[in-house]
N, C-alpha and C positions, 0 to 999 in steps of 0.2 A: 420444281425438282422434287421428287419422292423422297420424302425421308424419315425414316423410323427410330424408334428408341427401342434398345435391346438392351434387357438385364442378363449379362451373362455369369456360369458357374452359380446358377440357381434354378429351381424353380418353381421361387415367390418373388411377383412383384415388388418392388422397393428394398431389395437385396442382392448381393454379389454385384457387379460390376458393372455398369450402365455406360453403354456405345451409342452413339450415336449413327446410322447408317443410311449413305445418299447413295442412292443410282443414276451411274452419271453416263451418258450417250457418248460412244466415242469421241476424242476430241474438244467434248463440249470442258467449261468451267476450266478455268487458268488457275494457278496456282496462287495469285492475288487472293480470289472471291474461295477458293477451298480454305485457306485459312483464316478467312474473314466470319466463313460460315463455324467454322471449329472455335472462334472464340464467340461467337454467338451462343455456338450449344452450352457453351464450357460446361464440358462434360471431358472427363480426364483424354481421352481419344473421340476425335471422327473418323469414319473411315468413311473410303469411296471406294465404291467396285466400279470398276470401268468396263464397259466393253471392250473388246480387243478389234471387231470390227464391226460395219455397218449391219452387218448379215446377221451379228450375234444376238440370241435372245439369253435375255435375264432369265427365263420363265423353264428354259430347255436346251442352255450351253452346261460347261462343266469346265472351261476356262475363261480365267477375270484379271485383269487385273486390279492392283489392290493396295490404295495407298492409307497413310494413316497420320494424320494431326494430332496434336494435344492447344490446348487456345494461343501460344507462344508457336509452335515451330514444326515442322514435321519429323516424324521420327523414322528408325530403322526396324522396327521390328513391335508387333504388340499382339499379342494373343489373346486378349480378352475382346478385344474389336473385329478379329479375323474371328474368334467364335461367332461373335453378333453378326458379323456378315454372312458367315455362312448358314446361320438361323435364318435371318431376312430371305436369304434366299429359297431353304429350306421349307418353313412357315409358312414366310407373306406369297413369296413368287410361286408355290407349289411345284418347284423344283423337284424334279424325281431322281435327279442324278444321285448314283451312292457315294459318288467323291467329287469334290471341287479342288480345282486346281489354278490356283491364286502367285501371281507375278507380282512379287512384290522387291522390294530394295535388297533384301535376305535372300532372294532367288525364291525359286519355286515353294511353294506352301499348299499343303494338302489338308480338306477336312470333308471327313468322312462319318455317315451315321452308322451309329453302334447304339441302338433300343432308344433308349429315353437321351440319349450324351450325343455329343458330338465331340468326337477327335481330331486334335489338331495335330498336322506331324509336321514339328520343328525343329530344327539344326541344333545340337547340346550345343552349350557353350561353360567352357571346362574355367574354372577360378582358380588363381594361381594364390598363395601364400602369402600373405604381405605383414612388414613388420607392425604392430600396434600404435607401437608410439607415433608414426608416424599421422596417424589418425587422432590423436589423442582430443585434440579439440573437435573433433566432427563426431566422434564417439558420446563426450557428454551433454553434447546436444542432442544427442538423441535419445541414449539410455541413460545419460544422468551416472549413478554409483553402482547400476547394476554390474553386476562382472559380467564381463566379455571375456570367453574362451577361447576365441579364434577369428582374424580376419581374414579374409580372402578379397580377389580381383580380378575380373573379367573384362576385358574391354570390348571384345567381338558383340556385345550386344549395346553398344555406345557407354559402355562400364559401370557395371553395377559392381556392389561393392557388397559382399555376404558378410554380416557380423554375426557368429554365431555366439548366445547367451550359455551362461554355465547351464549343467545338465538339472541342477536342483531349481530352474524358475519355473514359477508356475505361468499357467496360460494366464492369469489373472495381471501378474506382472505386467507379461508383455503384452495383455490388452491395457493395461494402463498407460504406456508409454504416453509421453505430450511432448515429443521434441520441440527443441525452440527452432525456427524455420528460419528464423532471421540469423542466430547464431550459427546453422547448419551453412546457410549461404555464405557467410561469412568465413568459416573455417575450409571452405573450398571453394577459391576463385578461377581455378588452373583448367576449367572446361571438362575433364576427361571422368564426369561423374553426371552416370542417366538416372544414377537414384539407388537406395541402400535397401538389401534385405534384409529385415532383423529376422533371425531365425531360432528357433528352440527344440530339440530332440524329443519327440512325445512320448509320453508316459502317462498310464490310469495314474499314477501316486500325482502327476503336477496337474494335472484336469484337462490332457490332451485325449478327450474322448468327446463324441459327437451326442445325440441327443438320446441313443438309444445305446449308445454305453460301447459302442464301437471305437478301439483305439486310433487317433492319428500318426502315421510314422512322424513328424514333424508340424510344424505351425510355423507361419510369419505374418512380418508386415512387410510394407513396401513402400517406403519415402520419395519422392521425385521432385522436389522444390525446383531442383535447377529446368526443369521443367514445365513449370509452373503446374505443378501437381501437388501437393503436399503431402497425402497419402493416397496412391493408387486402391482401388477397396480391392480388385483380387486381379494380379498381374501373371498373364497366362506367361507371358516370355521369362518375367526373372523364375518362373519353374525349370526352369531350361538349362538354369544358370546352378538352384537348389538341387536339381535333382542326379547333377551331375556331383556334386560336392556328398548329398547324404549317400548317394550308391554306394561310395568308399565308408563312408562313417557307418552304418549300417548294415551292409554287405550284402545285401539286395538291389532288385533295380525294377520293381513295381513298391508303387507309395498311394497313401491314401491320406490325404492332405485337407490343411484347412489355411486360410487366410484370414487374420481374427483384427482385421480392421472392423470398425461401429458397422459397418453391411453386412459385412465377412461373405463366404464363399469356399466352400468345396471341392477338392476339385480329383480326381484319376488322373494319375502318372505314371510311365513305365519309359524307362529308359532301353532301348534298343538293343544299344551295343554296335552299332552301324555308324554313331555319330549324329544319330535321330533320336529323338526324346516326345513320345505322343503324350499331348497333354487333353485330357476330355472334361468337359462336364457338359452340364444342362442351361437352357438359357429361355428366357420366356419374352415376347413381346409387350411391352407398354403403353407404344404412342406408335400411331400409321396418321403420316398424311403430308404436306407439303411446305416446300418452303419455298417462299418469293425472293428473287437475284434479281 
């Protein structure tokens, strides 16, 4: 069975967010050995592109289906893996199509090349207000004393959960975080949590600026224990979730973002206004070659 290692929302090896990607023949591979293989990778997602029929070529269609594992379970929606896939295909398959169109559990999913990035066009998903306290214990396992400004909650994307941090933290802060993962699990047994985005408002004064002194609208990380994830390194979907929430904080609806997990990753945002939210970057190949079922 093909299958490649994509570092996506980068492009340097051994950074941004690592997908695992199989090409799978119509029909072929049950959902037993798809999961068997995703905890094999553990690698935070696998993804499979499917053919759709016998007729279909990898090499020269523009519709796939597209499903998506993490080493526990499969999930609804992941954008760091729909990038890697449509690199694999882009890249390895020398796909000349300008846009891919991916069947996935989310419904239809588009990526398209734009120069060096690839864009991925996904469904917002809008976080509704939630009280603190109620969080109180899944909060200091995560940020510990830091102040928390604001919670919010989405469930359209199996529910993530945005804590946004006071506007005076620094990037430094929130790259320091070490939640306790056991406490995390702990403080939420109730199912309805696919993982937490700590977020931060950017600013040159907190050190949300890239390498050449370009500001970021915003910074995060991304927690998924219940997942068996414990930090996602750059999570194209809770963007989706982010960039719905900074539009109103900010009063914009193009972002230039970073995810400041130990890999971190980069990433173009713009919010539509359609109910669509394009999320892009760059994504490099690591490993081409196969695996034995």
């Amino acid at each position: 069975l093909p299958i490649f290692q994509v570092d996506a929302f980068t492009d340097r090896p051994f950074s941004g967010n690592p997908a695992a990607v199989c090409l799978v023949e119509d029909g072929d591979l049950n959902d037993d050995v798809q999961q068997k293989i995703a905890a094999e990778m553990n690698l935070s997602e696998t993804a499979y592109i499917r053919k759709l029929s016998s007729n279909d070529d990898f090499s020269t269609g523009s519709r796939f289906g597209l499903r998506w594992f993490t080493p526990t379970k499969e999930i609804d929606l992941c954008g760091h893996a729909t990038l890697a896939s449509a690199a694999a295909l882009f890249y390895i398959m020398d796909n000349p199509s300008p846009q891919l169109t991916f069947l996935t559990r989310s419904g239809e999913l588009f990526a398209k090349r734009q120069g060096d990035y690839i864009s991925l066009d996904l469904p917002e998903n809008v976080p509704e207000p939630q009280d603190r306290e109620a969080y109180s214990r899944l909060l200091r396992a995560i940020v510990g004393t830091t102040p928390v400004q604001e919670v919010r909650y989405c469930s359209s994307v199996g529910g993530d959960l945005l804590v946004r941090l006071a506007d005076d933290t620094t990037r430094s802060t929130l790259e320091s975080l070490s939640p306790d993962v056991g406490a995390m699990m702990a403080a939420h047994t109730e199912g309805k949590l696919r993982g937490v985005a700590v977020t931060v408002k950017g600013s040159p004064s907190n050190g949300c600026v890239n390498d050449n002194g370009v500001k970021y609208d915003f910074i995060s990380r991304f927690f998924s224990p219940w997942y068996g994830v414990a930090e996602d390194p750059v999570c194209g979907s809770a963007h989706t979730v982010l960039a719905s929430y900074w539009a109103k904080e900010l009063g914009k609806t193009d972002f230039y973002v970073r995810q400041c997990s130990p890999r971190g990753g980069d990433l173009k945002v713009w919010l539509r206004g359609d109910g669509r939210v394009e999320v892009a970057g760059k994504a490099t190949v690591v490993l081409n070659g196969k695996i034995k079922i």
